[in-house]
C-alpha positions in Angstrom: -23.9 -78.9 -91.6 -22.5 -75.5 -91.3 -23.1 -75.1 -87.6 -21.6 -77.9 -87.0 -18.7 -77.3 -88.9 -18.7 -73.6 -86.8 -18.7 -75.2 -83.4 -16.7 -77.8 -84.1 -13.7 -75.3 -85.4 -14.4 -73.1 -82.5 -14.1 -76.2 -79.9 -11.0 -77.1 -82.0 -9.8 -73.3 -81.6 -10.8 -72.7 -77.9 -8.5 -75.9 -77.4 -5.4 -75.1 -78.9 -5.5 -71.2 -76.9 -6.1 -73.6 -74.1 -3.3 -76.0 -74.4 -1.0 -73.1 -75.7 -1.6 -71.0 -72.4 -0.9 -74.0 -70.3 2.4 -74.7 -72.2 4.2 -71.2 -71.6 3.1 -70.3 -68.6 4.1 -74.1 -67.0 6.6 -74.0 -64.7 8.2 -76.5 -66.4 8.8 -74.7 -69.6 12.1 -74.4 -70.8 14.3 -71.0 -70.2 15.2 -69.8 -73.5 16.5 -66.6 -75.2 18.6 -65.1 -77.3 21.5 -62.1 -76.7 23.9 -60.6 -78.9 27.4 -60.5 -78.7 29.4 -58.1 -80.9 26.5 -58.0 -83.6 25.9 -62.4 -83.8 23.4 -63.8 -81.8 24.0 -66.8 -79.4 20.8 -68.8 -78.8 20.4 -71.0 -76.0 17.9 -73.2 -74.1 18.0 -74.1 -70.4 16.0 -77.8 -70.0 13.8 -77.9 -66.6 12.8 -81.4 -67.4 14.4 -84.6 -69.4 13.2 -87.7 -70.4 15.6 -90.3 -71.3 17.6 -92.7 -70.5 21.1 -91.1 -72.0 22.8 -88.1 -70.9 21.5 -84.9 -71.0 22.6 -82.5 -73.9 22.4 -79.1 -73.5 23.1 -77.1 -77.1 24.4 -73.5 -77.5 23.2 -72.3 -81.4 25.9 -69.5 -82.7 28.3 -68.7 -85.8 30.6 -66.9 -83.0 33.9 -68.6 -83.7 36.1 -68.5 -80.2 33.3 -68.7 -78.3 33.9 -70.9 -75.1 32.2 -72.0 -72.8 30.9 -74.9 -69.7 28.3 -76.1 -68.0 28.2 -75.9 -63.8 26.0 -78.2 -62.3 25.5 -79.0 -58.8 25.0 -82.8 -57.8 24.2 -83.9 -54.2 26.1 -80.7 -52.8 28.9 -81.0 -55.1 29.6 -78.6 -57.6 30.8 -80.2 -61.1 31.8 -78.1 -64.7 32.4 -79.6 -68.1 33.0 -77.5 -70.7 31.3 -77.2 -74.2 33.0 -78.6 -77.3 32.6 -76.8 -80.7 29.9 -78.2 -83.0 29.2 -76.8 -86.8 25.9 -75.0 -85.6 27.6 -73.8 -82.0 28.7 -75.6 -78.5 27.5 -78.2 -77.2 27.8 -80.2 -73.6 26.3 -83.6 -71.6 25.6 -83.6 -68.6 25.4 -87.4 -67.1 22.3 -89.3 -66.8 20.3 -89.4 -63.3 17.9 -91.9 -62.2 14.4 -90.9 -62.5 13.1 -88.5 -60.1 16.8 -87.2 -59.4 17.6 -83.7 -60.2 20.4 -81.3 -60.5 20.7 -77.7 -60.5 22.5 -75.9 -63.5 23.9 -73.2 -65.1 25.7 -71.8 -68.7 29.2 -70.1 -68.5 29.6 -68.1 -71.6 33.6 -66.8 -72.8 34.3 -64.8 -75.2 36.9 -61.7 -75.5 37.3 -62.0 -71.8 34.0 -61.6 -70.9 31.5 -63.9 -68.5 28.4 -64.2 -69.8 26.4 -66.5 -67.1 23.3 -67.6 -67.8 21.1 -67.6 -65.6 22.9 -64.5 -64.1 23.6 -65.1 -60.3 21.0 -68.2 -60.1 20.8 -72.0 -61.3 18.3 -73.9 -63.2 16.8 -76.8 -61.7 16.8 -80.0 -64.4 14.7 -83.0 -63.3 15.8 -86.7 -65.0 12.9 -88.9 -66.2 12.7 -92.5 -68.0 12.2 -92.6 -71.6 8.7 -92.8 -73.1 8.2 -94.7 -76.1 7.3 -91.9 -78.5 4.0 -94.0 -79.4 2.9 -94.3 -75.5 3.4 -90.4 -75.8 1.3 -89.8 -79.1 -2.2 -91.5 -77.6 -1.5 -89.7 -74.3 -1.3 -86.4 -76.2 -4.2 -87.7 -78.6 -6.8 -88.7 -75.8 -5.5 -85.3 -73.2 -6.7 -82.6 -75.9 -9.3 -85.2 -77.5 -10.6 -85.1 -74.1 -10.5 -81.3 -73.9 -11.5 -80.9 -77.1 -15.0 -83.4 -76.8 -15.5 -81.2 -73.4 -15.3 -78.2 -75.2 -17.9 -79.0 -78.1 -20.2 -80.4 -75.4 -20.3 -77.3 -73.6 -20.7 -76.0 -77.4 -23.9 -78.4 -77.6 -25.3 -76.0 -75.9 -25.9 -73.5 -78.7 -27.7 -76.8 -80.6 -30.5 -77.2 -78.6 -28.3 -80.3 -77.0 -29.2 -82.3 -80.3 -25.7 -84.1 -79.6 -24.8 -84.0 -76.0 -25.3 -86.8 -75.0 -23.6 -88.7 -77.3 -20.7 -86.6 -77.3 -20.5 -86.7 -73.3 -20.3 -90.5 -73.9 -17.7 -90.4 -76.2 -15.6 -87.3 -73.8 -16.2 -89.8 -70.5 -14.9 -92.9 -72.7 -11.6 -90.4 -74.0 -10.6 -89.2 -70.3 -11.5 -93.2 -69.1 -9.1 -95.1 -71.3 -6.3 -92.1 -70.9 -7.1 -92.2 -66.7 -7.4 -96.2 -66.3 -5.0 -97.4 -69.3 -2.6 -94.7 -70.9 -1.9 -92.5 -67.9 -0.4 -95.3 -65.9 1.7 -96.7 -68.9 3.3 -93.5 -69.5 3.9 -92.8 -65.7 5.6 -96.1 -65.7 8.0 -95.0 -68.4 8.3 -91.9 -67.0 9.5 -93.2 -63.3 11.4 -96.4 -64.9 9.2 -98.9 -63.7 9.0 -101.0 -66.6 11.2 -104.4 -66.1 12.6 -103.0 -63.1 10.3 -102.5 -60.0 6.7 -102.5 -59.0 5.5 -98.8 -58.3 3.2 -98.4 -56.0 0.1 -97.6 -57.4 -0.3 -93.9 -56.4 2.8 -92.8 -58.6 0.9 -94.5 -61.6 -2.4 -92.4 -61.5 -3.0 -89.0 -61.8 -5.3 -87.6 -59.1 -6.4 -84.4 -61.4 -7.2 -87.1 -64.3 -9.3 -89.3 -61.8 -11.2 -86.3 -60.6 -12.0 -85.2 -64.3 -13.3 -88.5 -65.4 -15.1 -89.2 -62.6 -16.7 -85.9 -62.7 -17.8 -86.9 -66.4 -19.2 -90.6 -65.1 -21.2 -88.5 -62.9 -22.2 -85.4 -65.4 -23.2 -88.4 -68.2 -25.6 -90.2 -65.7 -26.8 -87.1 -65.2 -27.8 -86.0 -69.0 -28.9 -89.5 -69.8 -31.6 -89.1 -67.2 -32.3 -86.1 -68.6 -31.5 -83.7 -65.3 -29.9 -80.6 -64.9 -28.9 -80.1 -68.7 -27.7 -76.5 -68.4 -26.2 -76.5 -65.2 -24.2 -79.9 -65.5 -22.7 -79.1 -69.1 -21.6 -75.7 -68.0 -19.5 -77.4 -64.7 -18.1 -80.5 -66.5 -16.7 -77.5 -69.1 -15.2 -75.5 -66.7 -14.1 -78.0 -64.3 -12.5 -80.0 -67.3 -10.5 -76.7 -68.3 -9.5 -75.7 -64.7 -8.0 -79.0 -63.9 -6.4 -79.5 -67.5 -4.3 -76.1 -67.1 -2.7 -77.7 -63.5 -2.2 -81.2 -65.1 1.7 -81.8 -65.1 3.5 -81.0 -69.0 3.7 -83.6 -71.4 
């Protein structure tokens, strides 16, 4: 019981330093900071991707009274600006819904004692509009991903337990990445592009080639351990190959 218990939480931690890698060092991941001006700190956060089907809101967090500012965005060669009204916790500004796929490129215009604070200095941030995901559709995709990568992780674990287990747990990882590949994969993509009641996608913007790969490559690793071949060498690839292609998945 207590070894179980051990690889289980190690599994559990080797996933989360997984995931958490993957999340910050994603292209995708969202600029943010925070500066000083005259002693109070402005905090901001520069979106690279939205999902919705309202406009986009971009807040600025600061106790600064008289600060000003605006947004610059650049839309099909055009450059717009709106500027940032005065909330209780800050500024804040919208930026006008996109259909998904469409993007913009963007940029914060800071004011205050005249001074320019630009942000991102002497660049612009690229902001990508996607449909809205039912937060439920989200939730299993997030539960079956990291299950998935979690079951792979303990399998490759099995390993220190004389495989008393493996096989049953590769069975349950195949089953986790097979319903997320085949059923919740293609749901959320059809959010995510704003298929549903509008158009039929074609069918390679619903699957995920990485996701295919991975549970095909467990189909295959599961035959193999239930005919009892290649124990060692099998685990060890289904592990790695399973972590490799998770990091390059796209970002929830």
């Amino acid at each position: 019981m207590k070894n179980q218990f051990i690889l289980w939480f190690s599994a559990l931690v080797i996933t989360f330093l997984i995931g958490y890698i993957k999340t910050i060092t994603n292209a995708n991941y969202p600029v943010t900071s925070t500066f000083g001006i005259e002693g109070k700190k402005v905090s901001y956060k520069l979106d690279k991707i939205f999902y919705g089907n309202t406009s986009y809101k971009n807040i600025i967090i600061s106790d600064i009274k008289n600060l000003k500012g605006k947004v610059a965005w650049v839309e099909s060669g055009k450059l717009n600006q709106k500027r940032f009204t005065e909330t209780d916790r800050g500024l804040e500004c919208e930026i006008p819904a996109l259909d998904p796929g469409e993007q913009i490129k963007y940029k914060i215009l800071l004011f205050y004692n005249e001074k320019t604070y630009e942000i991102p200095k002497d660049d612009f941030i690229t902001l990508t509009f996607w449909g809205k995901i039912p937060t439920a559709v989200n939730i299993l995709y997030f539960i079956f991903l990291h299950g998935g990568l979690l079951l792979s992780i303990r399998c490759g674990l099995e390993l220190f337990n004389n495989n008393k287990n493996l096989k049953k747990i590769a069975f349950i990882t195949t089953t986790f990445f097979l319903i997320l590949t085949i059923a919740l994969s293609p749901l959320r993509n059809s959010y995510r592009i704003g298929a549903i009641n509008n158009f039929v996608p074609p069918i390679f913007e619903l699957f995920e080639p990485l996701l295919i790969i991975i549970t095909l490559s467990w189909i295959t690793g599961t035959i193999f351990l239930f005919i009892k071949k290649y124990y060692l060498s099998v685990t060890i690839f289904l592990l790695i190959a399973t972590a490799l292609l998770f990091s390059f998945l796209p970002t929830i």
